[in-house]
C-alpha angles and dihedrals in degrees: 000000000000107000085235085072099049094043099095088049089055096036090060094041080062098042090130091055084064118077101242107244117248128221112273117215115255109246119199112233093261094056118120113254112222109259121262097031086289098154127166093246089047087088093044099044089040085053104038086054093043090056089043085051088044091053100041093046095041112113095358118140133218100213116119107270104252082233093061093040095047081048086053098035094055086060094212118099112037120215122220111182125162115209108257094005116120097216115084114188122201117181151186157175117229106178110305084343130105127202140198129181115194119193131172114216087212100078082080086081087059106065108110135209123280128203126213142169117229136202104291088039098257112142112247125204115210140165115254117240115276111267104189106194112234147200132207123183110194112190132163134211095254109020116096094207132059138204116245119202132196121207157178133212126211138146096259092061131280121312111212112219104166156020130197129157121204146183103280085246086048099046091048098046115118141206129020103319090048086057092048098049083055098051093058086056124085105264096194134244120329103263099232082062100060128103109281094232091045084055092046083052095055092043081051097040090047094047092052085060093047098257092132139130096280084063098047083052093048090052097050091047089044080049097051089038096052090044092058090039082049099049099048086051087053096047089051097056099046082050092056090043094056090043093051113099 
């Protein structure tokens, strides 16, 4: 389970940590504002987000996580992150192959709730595992078209749901038109449709080039890292914001 999913459960656990808000004076539209942004609710905001920063940061470490430095260590795939960007990029060469793996950090808002039963009947509610959506771009020197996977990390390893090959031009293009363009293209079979032997030979085909389930861990755990990174950041310069007169 992310630890953006479990953060309301852990936000209200910590409520008394919060100053409770006061009532704030009604003011009619033609009222004069205090000068330099210096509202009544500047101090509570300002407080309630420096004890959010204190409780996110306390404890945390910055050390490398083990996850990141085995990744680096390995000396195969390449990272490439902005601060604050959803796109994560992790890349590689395999023989006259390249190959670049896009994935968003946001589709960890979008991991819904679950029900279960467990063992004295009683209904259970949970968080689904994280599925971060993918994209790998597999082109070759030489070759004017290139293979275009969708994918899907989880913890229990990558779900394929696509295939498309482009033209080279196509495949790379990026932003909104790019997709589009795509998208007027023929994209290829659903994978799920496809011949069960033809699916076990991209798994294969995709393993041999690292794309595993070791990967599709390492993506999940880099998703759930950046968006805490990202968050804290986030925290501190709203803080700033609200403290700056």
């Amino acid at each position: 389970m992310s630890l953006r999913a479990l953060r309301p459960a852990l936000r209200a656990a910590r409520t008394a940590r919060v100053p409770v808000a006061r009532a704030v004076a009604t003011r009619t539209f033609h009222a004069s504002c205090p000068a330099f942004g210096a509202g009544e609710s500047d101090a509570e905001l300002a407080a309630a987000l420096a004890a959010e920063y204190a409780y996110e940061t306390e404890g945390a470490s910055s050390s490398k996580p083990g996850f990141l430095q085995e990744l680096q260590d390995e000396g195969v795939w390449s990272l490439a992150d902005t601060a604050n960007s959803d796109d994560v990029v992790i890349s590689r060469k395999f023989g006259d192959e390249a190959l670049k793996l896009t994935f968003q950090i946001s589709d960890l808002d979008n991991t819904d709730p679950v029900e279960s039963v467990d063992a004295d009947g009683n209904v259970v509610e949970d968080v689904a595992p994280a599925f971060i959506t993918s994209s790998l771009l597999i082109s070759k020197s030489g070759a004017k078209k290139a293979l275009l996977f969708d994918l899907g990390a989880s913890p229990d390893g990558f779900e394929v749901t696509n295939v498309a090959i482009y033209e080279t031009a196509l495949a790379e293009a990026t932003g909104a038109e790019g997709d589009w363009k795509r998208r007027s293209s023929y994209m290829g079979p659903q994978f799920d449709t496809l011949d069960a032997v033809v699916q076990d030979a991209f798994q294969a085909y995709l393993a041999e080039r690292g794309v595993d389930a070791a990967l599709s861990n390492f993506i999940v755990s880099y998703s759930e890292y950046k968006e805490q990174k990202d968050y804290v950041g986030w925290l501190a310069d709203v803080k700033q914001f609200v403290n700056t007169d």
